[in-house]
C-alpha distance (Angstrom), angle and dihedral (degrees) to the residues before:
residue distance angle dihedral
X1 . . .
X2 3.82 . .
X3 4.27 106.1 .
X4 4.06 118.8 -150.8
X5 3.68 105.7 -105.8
X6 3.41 86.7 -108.8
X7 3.48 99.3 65.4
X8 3.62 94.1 37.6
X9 4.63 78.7 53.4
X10 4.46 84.8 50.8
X11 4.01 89.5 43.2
X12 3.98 98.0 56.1
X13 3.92 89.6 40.6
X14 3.74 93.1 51.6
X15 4.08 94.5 45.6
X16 4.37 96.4 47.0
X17 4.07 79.4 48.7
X18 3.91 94.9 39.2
X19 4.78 86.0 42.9
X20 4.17 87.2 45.3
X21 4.03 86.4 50.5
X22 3.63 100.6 39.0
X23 4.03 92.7 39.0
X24 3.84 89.8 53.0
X25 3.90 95.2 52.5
X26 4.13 91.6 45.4
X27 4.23 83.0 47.1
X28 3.98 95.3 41.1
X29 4.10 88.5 49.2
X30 3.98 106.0 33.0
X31 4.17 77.0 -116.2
X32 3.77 98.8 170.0
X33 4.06 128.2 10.1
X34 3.93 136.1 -171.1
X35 3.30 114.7 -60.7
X36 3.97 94.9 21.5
X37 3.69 125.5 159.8
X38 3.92 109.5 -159.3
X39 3.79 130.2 -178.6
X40 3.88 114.1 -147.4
X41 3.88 104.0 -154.0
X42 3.39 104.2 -137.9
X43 3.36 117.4 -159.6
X44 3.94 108.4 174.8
X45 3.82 85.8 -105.1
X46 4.45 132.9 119.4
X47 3.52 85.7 -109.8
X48 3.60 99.9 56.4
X49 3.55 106.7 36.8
X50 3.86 86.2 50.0
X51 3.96 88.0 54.1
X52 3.61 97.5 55.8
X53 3.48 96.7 48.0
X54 3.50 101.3 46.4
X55 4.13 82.3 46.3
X56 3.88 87.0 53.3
X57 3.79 97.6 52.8
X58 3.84 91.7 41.9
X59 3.58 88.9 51.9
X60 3.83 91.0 58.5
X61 3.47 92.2 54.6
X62 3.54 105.0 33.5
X63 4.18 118.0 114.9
X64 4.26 88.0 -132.8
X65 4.04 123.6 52.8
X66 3.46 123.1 -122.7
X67 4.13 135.4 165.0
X68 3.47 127.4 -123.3
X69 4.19 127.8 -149.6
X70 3.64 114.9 -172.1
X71 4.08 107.8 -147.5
X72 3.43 134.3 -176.1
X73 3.72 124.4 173.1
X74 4.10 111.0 -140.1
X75 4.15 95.5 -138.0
X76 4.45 80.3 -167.2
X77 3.94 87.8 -117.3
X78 3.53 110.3 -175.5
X79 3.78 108.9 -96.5
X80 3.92 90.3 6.5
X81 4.20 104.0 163.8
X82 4.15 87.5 -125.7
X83 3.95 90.5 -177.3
X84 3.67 100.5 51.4
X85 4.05 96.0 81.1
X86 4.24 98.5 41.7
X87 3.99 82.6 46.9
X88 3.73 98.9 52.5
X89 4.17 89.5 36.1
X90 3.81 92.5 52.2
X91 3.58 98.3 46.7
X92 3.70 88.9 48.5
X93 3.81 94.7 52.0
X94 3.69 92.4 -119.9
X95 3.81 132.0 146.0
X96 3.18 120.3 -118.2
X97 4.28 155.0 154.7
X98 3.42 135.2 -147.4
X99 3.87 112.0 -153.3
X100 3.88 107.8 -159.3
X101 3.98 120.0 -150.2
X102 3.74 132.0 141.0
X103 3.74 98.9 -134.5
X104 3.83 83.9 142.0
X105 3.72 89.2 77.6
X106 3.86 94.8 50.9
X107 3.93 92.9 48.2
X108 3.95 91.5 57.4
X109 3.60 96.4 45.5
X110 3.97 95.3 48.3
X111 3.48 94.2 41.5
X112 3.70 127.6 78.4
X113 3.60 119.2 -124.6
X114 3.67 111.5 -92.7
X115 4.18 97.0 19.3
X116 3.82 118.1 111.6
X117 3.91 116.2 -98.4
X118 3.65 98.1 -150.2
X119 3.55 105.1 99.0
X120 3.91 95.3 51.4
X121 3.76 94.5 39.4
X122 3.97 85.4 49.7
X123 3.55 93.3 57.0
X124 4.05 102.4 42.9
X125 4.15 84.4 49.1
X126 3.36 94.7 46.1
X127 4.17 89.4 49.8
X128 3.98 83.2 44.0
X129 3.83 93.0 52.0
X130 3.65 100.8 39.3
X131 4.11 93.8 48.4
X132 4.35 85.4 46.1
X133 3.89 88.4 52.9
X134 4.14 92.2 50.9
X135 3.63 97.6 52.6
X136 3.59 97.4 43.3
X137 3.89 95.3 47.6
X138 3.85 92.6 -108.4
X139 3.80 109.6 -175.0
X140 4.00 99.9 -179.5
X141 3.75 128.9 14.3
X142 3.83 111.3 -150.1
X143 3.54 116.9 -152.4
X144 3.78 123.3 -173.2
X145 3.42 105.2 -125.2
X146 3.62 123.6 133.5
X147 3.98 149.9 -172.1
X148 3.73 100.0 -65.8
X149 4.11 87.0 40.7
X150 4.18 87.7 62.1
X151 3.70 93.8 44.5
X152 3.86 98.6 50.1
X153 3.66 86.2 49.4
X154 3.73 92.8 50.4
X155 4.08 87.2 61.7
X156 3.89 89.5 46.5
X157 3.19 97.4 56.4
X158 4.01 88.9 41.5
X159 3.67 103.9 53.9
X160 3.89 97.2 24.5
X161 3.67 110.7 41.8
X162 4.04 105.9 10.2
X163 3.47 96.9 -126.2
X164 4.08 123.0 123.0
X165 3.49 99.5 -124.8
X166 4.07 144.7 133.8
X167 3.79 132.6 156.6
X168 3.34 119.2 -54.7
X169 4.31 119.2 -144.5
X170 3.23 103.2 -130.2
X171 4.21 117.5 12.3
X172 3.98 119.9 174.3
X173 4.17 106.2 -143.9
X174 3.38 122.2 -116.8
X175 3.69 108.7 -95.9
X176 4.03 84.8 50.3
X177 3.45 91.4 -111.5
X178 3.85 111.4 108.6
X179 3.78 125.9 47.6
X180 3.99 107.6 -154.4
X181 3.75 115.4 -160.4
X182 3.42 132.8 -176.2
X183 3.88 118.7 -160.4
X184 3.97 99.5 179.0
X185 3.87 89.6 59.1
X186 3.95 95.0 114.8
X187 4.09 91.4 35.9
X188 3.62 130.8 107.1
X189 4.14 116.7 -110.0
X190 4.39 70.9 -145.2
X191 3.74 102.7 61.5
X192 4.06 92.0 42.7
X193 3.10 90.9 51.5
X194 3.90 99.9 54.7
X195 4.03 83.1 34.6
X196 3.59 91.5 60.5
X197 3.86 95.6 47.1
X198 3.40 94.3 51.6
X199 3.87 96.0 50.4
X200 3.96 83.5 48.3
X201 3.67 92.3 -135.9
X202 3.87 121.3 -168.8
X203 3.56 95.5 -99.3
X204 4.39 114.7 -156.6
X205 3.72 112.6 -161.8
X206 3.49 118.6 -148.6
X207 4.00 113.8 -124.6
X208 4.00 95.4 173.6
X209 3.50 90.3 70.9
X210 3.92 118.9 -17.1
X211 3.60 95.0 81.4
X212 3.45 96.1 55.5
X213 4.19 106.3 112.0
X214 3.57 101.8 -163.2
X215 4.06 98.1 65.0
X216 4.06 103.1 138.2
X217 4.49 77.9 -134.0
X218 4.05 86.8 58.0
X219 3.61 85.8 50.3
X220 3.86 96.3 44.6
X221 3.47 93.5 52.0
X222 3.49 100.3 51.5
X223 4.39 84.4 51.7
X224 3.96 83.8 50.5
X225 4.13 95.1 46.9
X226 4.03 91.8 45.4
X227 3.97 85.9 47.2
X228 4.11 91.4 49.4
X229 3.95 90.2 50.2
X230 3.77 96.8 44.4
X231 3.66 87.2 38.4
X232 3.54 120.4 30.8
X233 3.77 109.7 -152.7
X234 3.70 102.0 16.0
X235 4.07 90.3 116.8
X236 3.25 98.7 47.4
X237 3.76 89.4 50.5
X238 4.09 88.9 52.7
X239 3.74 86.2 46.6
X240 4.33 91.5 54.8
X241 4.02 80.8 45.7
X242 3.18 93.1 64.0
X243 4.04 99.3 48.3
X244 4.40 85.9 44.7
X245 3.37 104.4 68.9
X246 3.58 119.0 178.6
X247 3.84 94.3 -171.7
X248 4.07 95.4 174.5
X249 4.01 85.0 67.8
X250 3.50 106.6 64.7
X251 3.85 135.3 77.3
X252 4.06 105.8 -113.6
X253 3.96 101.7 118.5
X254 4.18 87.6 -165.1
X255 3.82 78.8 55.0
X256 3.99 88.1 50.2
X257 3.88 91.7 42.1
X258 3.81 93.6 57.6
X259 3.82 101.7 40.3
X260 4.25 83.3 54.6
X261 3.44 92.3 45.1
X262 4.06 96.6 41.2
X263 4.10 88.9 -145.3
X264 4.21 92.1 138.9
X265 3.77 89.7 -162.2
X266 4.11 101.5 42.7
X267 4.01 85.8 91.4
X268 3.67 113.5 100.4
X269 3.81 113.7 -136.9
X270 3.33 128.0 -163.1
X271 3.76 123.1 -111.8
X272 3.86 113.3 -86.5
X273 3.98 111.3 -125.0
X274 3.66 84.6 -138.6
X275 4.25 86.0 -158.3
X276 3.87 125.2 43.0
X277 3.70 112.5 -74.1
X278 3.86 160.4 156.3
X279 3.39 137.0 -153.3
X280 3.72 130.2 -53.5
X281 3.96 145.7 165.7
X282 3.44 110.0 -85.6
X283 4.16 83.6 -140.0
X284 3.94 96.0 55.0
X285 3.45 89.9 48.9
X286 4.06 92.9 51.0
X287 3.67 92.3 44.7
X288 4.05 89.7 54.7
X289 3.25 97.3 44.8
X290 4.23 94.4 50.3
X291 4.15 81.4 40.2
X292 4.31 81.3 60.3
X293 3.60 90.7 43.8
X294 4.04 91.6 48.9
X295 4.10 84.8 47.1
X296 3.55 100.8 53.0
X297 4.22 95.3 39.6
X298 3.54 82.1 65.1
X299 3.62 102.5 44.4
C-alpha cells in the first residue's frame, strides 16, 4: 500500500526514536549478546508487532549477530482470527511458531463468572512460553512491554500488594533457565501507539481478558493519565524514580543485609509475573495447570 509522503516523513522519525530507545535499554542491560537466539512473543497486539520490528531493523544494523523467532501461542479463543499472524509473518519473511494449547477452556471453567482471568491465564502462558523457549534453545525471551507497562505495575504492586516493585528489563527465572528481556522498557506506550497505526499493523484484540473493565491496571492508568494532564511531567518523573535508586533509604532489612554484606545476589526477589496479572490461589493455579498437562497427554 502506497503511504502519503507524510506518513512515510512520521514513520522514519518514529523508528530512529523508537531504535535510539530500544538500543539504549538492550546496551544499559547487556539485553541481547553475539550469538543470541531471542523469541519475540507476539501476541497480535501494538506492543508486540512494534517490538519485533524495531528488533528486526536493529538486528541489521547491530555490530553482534543474533536470530530472531517470532511466537505466538494460539490460547483457541472463541472467534480468535488464527490466520491473521502466519499471513502478516510470511509475507514479511519472518520466522516464526505458533504454539497451540487450549488454555482458554481451563480459564473459563476455573474462573467465576464476572472475575478477571488474567492472573490464571498469566501463569499457564508463562509455563507455555518458558517450556517452548527450553526445547528450542531459547536464549532471551522478548516481551513487549514498555515504559507506561513498568509504571502501572509499580502502583499495583503499591496500593494492592505493599511491595515496592515494577518490571524489571531483563530478569533471569528462577530455575536459571529463561532470560526475559524487555526492549520497550525506556519507550513511550504514546509513540507505539501512533507507530503502530501508521504501519497499519494487523491488530488482534484480546476478548479472554482485554475487554474486561474492571482490571486494577485499567484503573491505574486512568489515575496516571488524569495525573499527567493536571500535572504535566509527573510520570516521567515516577519513571526517572524508578531508574535512581537510592537503595540505602528505604526500610527492607534483607535490602540492608546485602548492601552490608556486598553479596549482589543474597537479596531475595520476588517471582516476576512475566505477563500482566493479579492475584490468585496458588491451588487453582496448580490444579489448571496439571488439568493442561492431563489435556495435552491425551491429545
Amino acid at each position: 500500500m502506497n503511504q502519503p509522503q507524510s506518513s512515510k516523513k512520521k514513520i522514519s522519525r518514529l523508528e530512529k526514536q523508537l531504535r535510539h530507545k530500544v538500543g539504549k535499554a538492550i546496551a544499559d542491560f547487556s539485553m541481547i549478546e553475539d550469538g543470541d537466539k531471542v523469541m519475540v512473543c507476539l501476541s497480535g497486539g501494538k506492543d508486540s508487532y512494534t517490538l519485533l520490528e524495531i528488533l528486526r531493523q536493529l538486528q541489521k544494523r547491530a555490530p553482534i549477530q543474533f536470530k530472531i523467532v517470532a511466537v505466538n501461542l494460539d490460547q483457541k479463543q472463541p472467534g480468535f482470527p488464527e490466520k491473521v499472524l502466519p499471513n502478516y509473518l510470511q509475507s514479511n519473511d519472518i520466522d516464526f511458531h505458533i504454539i497451540e494449547e487450549d488454555t482458554y477452556t481451563i480459564v473459563k471453567d476455573k474462573i467465576p463468572e464476572g472475575k478477571t482471568t488474567c492472573s490464571l491465564c498469566s501463569r499457564l502462558r508463562r509455563g507455555i512460553i518458558y517450556s517452548w523457549a527450553i526445547k528450542n534453545r531459547i536464549s532471551k525471551i522478548a516481551l513487549g512491554h514498555h515504559r507506561d507497562d513498568i509504571i502501572e505495575t509499580l502502583f499495583l504492586n503499591l496500593f494492592f500488594t505493599g511491595r515496592l516493585k515494577a518490571m524489571p528489563a531483563k530478569l533471569t527465572s528462577d530455575d536459571g533457565n529463561n532470560i526475559v528481556i524487555r526492549p520497550l522498557a525506556y519507550t513511550k506506550e504514546r509513540d507505539i501507539a501512533e507507530y503502530a497505526q501508521l504501519k497499519d499493523f494487523p491488530i488482534i484484540p484480546c476478548n479472554l481478558c482485554g475487554s474486561q473493565e474492571n482490571l486494577q491496571r485499567k484503573q491505574i492508568k486512568l489515575m496516571l493519565q488524569q495525573w499527567e494532564k493536571q500535572f504535566p511531567g509527573r510520570v516521567e518523573s515516577i519513571f526517572s524514580a524508578i531508574s535512581n535508586v537510592t537503595a540505602s533509604h528505604l526500610l527492607d532489612p534483607k535490602l540492608l543485609a546485602m548492601m552490608l554484606q556486598n553479596e549482589k545476589n543474597d537479596l531475595v526477589l520476588n517471582q516476576d509475573l512475566l505477563f500482566d496479572q493479579e492475584s490468585l490461589p496458588s491451588a487453582v493455579a496448580s490444579d489448571a495447570m496439571a488439568q493442561l498437562i492431563k489435556v495435552k497427554s491425551l491429545s
